[in-house]
C-alpha positions in Angstrom: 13.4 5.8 -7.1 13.6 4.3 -10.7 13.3 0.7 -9.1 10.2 1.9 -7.5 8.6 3.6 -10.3 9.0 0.6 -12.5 7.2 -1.5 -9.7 4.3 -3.7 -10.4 1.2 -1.5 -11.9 -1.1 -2.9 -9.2 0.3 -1.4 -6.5 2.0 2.1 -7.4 -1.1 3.9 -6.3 -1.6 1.9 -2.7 2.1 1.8 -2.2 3.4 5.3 -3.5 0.6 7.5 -2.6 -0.7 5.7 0.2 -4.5 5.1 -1.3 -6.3 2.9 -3.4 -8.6 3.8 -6.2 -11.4 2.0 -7.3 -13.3 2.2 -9.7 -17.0 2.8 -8.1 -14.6 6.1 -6.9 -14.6 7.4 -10.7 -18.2 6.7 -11.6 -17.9 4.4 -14.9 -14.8 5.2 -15.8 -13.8 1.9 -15.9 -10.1 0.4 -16.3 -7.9 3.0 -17.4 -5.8 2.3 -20.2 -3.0 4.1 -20.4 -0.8 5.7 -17.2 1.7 8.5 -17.5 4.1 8.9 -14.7 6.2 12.5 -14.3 8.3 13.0 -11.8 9.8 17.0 -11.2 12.8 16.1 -13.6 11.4 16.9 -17.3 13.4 14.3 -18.9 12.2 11.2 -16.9 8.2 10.8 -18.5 7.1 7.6 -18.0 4.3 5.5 -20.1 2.1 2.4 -18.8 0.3 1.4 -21.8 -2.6 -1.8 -21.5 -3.4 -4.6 -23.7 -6.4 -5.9 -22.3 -7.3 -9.8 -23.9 -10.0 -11.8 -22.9 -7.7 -13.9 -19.3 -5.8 -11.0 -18.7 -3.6 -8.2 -19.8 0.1 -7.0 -21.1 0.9 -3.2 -19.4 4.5 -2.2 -21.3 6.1 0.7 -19.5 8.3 2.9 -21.8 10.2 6.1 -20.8 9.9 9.5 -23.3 14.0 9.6 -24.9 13.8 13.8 -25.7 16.7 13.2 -27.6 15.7 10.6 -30.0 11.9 12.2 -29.3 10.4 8.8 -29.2 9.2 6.1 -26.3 12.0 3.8 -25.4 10.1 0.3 -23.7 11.4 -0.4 -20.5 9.5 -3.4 -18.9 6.7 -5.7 -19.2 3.9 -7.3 -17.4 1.7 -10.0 -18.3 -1.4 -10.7 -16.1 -3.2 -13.8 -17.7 -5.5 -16.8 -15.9 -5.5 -20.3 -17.2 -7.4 -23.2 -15.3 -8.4 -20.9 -12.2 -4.1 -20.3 -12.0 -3.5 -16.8 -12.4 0.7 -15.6 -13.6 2.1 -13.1 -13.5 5.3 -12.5 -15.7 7.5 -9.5 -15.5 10.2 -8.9 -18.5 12.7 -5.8 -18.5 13.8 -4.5 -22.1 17.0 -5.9 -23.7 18.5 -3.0 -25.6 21.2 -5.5 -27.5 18.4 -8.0 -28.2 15.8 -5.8 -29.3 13.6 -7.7 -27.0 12.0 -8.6 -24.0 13.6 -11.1 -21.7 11.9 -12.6 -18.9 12.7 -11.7 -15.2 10.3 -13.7 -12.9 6.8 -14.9 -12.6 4.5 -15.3 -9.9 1.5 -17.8 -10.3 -1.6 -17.5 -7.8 -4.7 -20.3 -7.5 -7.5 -19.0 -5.7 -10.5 -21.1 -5.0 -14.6 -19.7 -5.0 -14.2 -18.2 -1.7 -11.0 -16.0 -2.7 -8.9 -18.3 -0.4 -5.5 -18.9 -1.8 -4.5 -22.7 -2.4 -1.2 -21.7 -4.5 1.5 -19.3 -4.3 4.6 -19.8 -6.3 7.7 -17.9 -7.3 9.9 -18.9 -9.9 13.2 -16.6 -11.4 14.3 -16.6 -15.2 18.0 -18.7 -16.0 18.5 -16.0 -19.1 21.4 -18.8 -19.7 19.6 -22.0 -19.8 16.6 -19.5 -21.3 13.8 -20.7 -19.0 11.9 -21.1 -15.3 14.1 -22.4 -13.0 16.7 -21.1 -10.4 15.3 -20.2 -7.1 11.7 -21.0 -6.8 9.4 -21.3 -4.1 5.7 -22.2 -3.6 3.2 -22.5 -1.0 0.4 -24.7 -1.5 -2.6 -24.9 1.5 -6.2 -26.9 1.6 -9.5 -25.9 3.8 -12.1 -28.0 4.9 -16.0 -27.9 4.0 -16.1 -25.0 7.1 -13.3 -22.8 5.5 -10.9 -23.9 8.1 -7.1 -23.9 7.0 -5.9 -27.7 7.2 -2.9 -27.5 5.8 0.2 -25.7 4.0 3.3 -27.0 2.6 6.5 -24.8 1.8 9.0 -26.0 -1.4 12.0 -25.1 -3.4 12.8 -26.3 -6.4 15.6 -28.9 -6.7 17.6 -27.8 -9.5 20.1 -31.1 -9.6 16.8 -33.4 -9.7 14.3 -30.8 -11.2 12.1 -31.5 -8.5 9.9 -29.6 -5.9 12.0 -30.3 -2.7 9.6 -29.9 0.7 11.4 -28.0 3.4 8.1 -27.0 5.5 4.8 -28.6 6.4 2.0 -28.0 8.8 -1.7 -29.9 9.9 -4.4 -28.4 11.6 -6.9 -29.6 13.7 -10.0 -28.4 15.1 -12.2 -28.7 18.5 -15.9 -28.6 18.5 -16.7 -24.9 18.5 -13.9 -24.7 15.3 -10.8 -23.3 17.4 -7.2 -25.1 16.4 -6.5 -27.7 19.3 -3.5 -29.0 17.9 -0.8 -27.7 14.3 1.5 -29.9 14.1 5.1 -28.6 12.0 7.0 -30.6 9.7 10.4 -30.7 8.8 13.0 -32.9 6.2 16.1 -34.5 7.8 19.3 -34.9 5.9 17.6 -38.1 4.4 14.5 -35.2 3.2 12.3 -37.4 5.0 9.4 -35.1 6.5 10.2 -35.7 10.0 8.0 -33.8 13.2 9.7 -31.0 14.5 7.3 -29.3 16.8 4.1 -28.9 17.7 1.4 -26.3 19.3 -1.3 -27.7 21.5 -4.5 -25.3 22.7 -6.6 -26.0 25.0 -10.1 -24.0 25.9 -12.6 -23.2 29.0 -16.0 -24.4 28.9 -16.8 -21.2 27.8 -15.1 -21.2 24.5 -12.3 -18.8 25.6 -8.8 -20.2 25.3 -6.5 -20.9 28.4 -3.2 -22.8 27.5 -0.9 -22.5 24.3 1.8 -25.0 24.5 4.8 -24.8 22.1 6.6 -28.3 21.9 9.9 -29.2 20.1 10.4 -32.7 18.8 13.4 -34.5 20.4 15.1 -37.2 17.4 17.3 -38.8 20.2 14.2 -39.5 22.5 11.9 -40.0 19.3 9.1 -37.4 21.2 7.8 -33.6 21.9 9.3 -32.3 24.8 7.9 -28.6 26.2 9.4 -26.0 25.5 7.1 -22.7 26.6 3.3 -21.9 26.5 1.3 -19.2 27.3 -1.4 -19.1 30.0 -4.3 -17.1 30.3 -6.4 -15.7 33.4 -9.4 -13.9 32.9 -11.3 -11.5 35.4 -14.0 -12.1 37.4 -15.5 -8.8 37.9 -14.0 -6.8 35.3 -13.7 -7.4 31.4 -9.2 -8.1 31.8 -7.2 -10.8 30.3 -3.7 -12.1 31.3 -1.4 -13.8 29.4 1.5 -15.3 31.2 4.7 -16.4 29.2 5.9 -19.8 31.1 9.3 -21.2 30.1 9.8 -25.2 30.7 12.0 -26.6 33.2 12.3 -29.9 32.1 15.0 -30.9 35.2 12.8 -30.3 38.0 9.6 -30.4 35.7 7.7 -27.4 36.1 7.1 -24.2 34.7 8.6 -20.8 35.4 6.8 -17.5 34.0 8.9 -15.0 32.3 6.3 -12.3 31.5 2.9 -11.3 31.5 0.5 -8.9 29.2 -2.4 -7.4 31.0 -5.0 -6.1 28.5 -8.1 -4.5 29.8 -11.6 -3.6 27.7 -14.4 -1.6 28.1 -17.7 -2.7 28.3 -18.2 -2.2 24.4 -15.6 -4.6 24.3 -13.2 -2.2 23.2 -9.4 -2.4 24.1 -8.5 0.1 26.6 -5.5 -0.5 28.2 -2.4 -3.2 27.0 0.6 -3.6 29.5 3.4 -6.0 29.4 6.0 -6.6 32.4 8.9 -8.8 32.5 9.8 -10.5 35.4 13.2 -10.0 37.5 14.6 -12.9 38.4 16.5 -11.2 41.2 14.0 -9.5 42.9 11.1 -11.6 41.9 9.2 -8.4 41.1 7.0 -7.3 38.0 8.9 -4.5 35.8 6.5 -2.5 33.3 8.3 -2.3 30.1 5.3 -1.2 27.7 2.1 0.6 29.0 -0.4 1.4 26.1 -4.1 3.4 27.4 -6.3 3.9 24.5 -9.5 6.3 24.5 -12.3 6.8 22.1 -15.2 9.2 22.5 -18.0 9.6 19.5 -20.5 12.0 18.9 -22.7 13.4 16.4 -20.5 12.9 12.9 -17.2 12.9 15.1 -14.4 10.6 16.7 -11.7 11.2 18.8 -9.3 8.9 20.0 -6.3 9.0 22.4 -3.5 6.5 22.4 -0.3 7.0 25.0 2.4 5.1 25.9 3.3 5.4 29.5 5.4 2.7 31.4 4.8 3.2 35.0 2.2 5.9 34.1 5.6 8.0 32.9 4.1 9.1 29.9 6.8 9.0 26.3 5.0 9.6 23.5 0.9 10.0 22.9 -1.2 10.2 19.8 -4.7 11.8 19.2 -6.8 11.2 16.0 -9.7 13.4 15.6 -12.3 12.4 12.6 -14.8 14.9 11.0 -17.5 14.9 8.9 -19.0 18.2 7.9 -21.4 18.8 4.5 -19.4 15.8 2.9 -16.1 17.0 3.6 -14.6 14.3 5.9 -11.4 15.7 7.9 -8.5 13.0 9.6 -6.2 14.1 11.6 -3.4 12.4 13.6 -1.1 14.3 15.8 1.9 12.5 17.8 3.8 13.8 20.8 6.5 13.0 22.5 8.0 13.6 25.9 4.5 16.1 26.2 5.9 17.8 22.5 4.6 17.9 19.4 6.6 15.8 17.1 4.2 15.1 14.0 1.3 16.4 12.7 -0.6 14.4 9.8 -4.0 15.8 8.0 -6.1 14.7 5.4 -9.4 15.9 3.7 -11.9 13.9 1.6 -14.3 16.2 -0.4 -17.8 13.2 -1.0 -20.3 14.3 -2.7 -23.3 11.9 -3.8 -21.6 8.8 -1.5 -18.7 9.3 -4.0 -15.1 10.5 -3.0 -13.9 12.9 -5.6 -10.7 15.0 -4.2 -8.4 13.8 -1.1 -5.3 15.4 0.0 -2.7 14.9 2.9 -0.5 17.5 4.3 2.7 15.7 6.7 4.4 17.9 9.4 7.5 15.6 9.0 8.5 15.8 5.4 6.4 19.2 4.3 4.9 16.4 1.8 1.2 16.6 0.4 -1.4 14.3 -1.3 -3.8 15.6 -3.9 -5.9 13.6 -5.7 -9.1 14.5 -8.6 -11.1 13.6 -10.9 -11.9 15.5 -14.4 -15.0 13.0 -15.8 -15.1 16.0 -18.6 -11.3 14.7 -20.0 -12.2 11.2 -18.2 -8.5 11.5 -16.2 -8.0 11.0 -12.4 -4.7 13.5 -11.2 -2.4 12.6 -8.8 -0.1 14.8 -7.2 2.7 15.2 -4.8 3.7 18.5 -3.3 6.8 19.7 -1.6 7.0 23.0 0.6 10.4 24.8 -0.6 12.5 24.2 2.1 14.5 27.9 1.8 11.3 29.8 1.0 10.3 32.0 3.3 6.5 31.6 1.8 4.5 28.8 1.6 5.2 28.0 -2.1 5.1 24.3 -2.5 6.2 22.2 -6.0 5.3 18.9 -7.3 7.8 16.3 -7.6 5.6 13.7 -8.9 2.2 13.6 -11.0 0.4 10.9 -12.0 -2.1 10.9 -14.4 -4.6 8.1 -15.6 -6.6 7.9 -18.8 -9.3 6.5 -19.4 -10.7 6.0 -23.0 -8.9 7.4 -25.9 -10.7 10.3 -26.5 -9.4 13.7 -26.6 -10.6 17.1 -25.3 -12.8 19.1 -27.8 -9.8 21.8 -29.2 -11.4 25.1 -30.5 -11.2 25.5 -34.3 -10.2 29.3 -34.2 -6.6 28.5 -33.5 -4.4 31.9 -33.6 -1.1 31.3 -35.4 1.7 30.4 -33.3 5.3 30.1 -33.8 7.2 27.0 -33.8 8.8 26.5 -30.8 6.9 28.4 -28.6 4.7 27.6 -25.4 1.5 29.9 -24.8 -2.5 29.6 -24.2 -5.2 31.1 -25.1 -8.1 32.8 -24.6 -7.5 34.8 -22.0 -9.8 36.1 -20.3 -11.0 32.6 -20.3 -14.6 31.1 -19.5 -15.1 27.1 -19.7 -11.9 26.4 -21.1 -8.3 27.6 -21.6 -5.9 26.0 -24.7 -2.7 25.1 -24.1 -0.3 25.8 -27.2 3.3 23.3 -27.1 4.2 23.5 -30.2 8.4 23.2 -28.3 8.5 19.3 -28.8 8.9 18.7 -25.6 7.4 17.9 -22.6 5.4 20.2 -20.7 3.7 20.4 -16.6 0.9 23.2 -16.4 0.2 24.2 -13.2 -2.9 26.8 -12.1 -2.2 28.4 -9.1 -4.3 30.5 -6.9 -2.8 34.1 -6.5 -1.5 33.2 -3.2 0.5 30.4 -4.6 -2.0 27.5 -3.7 -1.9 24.7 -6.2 -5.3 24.2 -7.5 -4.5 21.9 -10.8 -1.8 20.5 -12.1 -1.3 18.3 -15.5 0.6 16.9 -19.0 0.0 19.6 -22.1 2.4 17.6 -24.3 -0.1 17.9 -27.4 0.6 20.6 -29.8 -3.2 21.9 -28.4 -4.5 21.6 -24.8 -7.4 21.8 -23.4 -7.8 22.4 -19.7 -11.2 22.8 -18.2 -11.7 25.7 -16.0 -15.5 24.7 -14.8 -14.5 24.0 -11.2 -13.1 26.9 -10.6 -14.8 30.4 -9.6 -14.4 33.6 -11.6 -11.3 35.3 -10.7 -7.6 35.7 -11.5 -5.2 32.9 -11.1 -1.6 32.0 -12.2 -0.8 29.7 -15.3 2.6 28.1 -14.7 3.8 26.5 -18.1 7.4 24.2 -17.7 9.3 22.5 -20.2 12.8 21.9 -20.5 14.5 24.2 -18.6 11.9 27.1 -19.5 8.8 27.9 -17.4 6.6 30.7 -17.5 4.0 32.3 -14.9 1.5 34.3 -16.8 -1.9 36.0 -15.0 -4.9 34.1 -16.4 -8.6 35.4 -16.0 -11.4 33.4 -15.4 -15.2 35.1 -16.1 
């Protein structure tokens, strides 16, 4: 879990939590510069902190010691571009060094159109103190119509300190733009860049495609001999497509299929059925091994789709997805059976209003695991939340084993001046009854989670009070009573708090 926490910044929201935040989502927010992971444990905090220059950006990670009662750095990242070449360098924290030492680097070159021409990866000899080791790169060139004409796979050579080729391809095209022939390329012992095999296509008049051919390249004969190819037949009457697998039989020089995939569309063009059969060689009969039949009906601000799997119409496992929109609040659902029974159910809700997504959650039958995400423009943060249904309750009380928060700007919430005198070491709020806003008081030195909870027990906000004063706005929720959960350390306290 730590390894995955201290993965790369750019993906722990699409990765961990299974969206992706932009920022026309938070208004003009903008880049957030500073991240604060929590996970359940008190005593893990984690800090992404940005650097932003004018090619890039360094994001430092540190983790909260309660201990020593300071941040301990942990990893870095540097983002930077230099001549259209973009790198990325990650470094962990050397304790005995007092120092940063560099792990590995990636470096990207992307061209106007946002292909990619250059991929490398390189690893850090901490001995020889620089980039060597095992490195890789893929380089690849298009032509005037975006067509991909090339790649070529290398490692570096670290006896020669050279860039050794061990994989090469060329593309060409036909008239209406479709590959006709990718040719593969491979070193020999020599590393001379010999042929190794070769894919030729061939097309109908009418642009659709009706023979892959795979050949190897033969060194003892010194040319491509066959090796298999697909074939395909297409209906006359109806909108179906079959693609035969053929093997070579190069002794009595013909071609044997193996198995076919019959896929079968609507007259939206839409796939609607996808079967594959293998052949038995005994009885030269067709077996169905893999039957898919998809459905999809729309109406009005609705869509429902059905997707089974049923080889030789014996039906295993089906799934339905239903999606609704209703005043703004969009609703996806995705139910799977199996053998006719349920066996997962997944749901989530987006809350749009004004074209903008401002909550989502996602509830999961299989783990009791749930999504919650929101935005507070009036603290400028975006929440993040995971929650986890208590296994041996017999409620539906959930907690939250991870919270993410992002911040964006550095200023702080307005704090009321009339502060009441509180005792060192204590953890309160105030005022209660409260109206726009409550104040959180953590004057424990520690880290502290508040949680506000509906009466029932649902979670309604969540978030980090470790300043000495808080404030939590309470604008979004209606006047009633609700339960303040404070935890830090191993204290937490549930107190009734009044909203008017």
């Amino acid at each position: 879990m730590r390894k995955l926490l201290f993965g790369s910044i750019l993906i722990i929201v699409s990765f961990c939590f299974g969206i992706k935040v932009q920022a026309s989502q938070i208004n003009d927010l903008g880049a957030p510069d500073s991240i604060l992971y929590q996970l359940n444990d008190l005593n893990k905090t984690y800090k992404t902190v940005y650097q932003y220059k004018v090619n890039g950006f360094t994001a430092t990670t540190s983790q909260f010691d309660d201990n020593a009662f300071k941040w301990i750095p942990l990893k870095q990242n540097i983002l930077q571009t230099t001549n259209g070449v973009e790198t990325l360098i990650e470094k962990n924290f050397n304790a005995a060094a007092d120092s940063f030492i560099s792990f590995q680097k990636f470096e990207t070159k992307t061209d106007s159109l946002g292909r990619c021409l250059l991929h490398a990866f390189f690893s850090w000899d901490s001995i020889a103190s620089n980039w060597k080791g095992i490195n890789f790169k893929t380089e690849k060139s298009f032509n005037a119509k975006g067509n991909l004409m090339s790649f070529t796979n290398s490692e570096w050579d670290t006896i020669h300190h050279v860039w050794s080729v061990y994989a090469t391809g060329n593309f060409s095209y036909n008239a209406a733009g479709n590959p006709d022939t990718i040719s593969y390329f491979a070193p020999n012992t020599s590393k001379e860049l010999l042929p190794s095999s070769r894919i030729i296509n061939s097309y109908l008049s009418n642009g659709k495609q009706e023979l892959e051919t795979v050949f190897t390249y033969n060194t003892t004969s010194g040319s491509f001999i066959p090796s298999f190819r697909y074939r395909y037949v297409y209906g006359d009457t109806i909108n179906k497509t079959t693609r035969y697998l053929e093997l070579s039989d190069s002794i009595h020089n013909q071609w044997n299929i193996f198995q076919k995939t019959e896929m079968l569309f609507d007259k939206q063009g839409n796939l609607s059925s996808h079967v594959v059969s293998d052949i038995d060689t005994l009885s030269q009969q067709w077996v169905e091994r893999y039957r898919q039949n998809i459905s999809a009906t729309a109406k009005d601000n609705s869509l429902q789709a059905f997707i089974s799997y049923a080889p030789n119409n014996n039906e295993l496992a089906s799934e339905k997805y239903n999606l609704n929109n209703l005043n703004g609040a969009v609703m996806l659902s995705d139910t799977l059976y199996e053998e006719g029974l349920l066996s997962a159910y997944n749901q989530s809700q987006f809350l749009i209003q004004n074209g903008t997504i401002t909550s989502f959650s996602n509830k999961n039958s299989n783990n009791n695991t749930r999504l919650e995400w929101s935005i507070d423009e009036t603290n400028k943060t975006l929440n993040v939340n995971q929650f986890t249904r208590l296994a041996a309750s017999t409620t539906k009380s959930e907690e939250i084993n991870r919270s993410v928060i992002f911040y964006f700007g550095t200023s702080k919430p307005t704090i009321e001046t009339n502060v009441p005198q509180i005792k060192a070491g204590k953890l309160t709020f105030y005022p209660n009854p409260a109206h726009e806003n409550v104040t959180i008081a953590n004057v424990t030195e520690q880290s502290c989670i508040y949680r506000i909870l509906s009466i029932d027990g649902k979670p309604l906000k969540t978030g980090f009070a470790n300043e000495q004063l808080n404030t939590i706005p309470l604008s979004n929720l209606p006047q009633g009573a609700y339960i303040l959960q404070l935890s830090s350390g191993n204290t937490t306290i549930s107190r009734i708090l009044i909203k008017q």
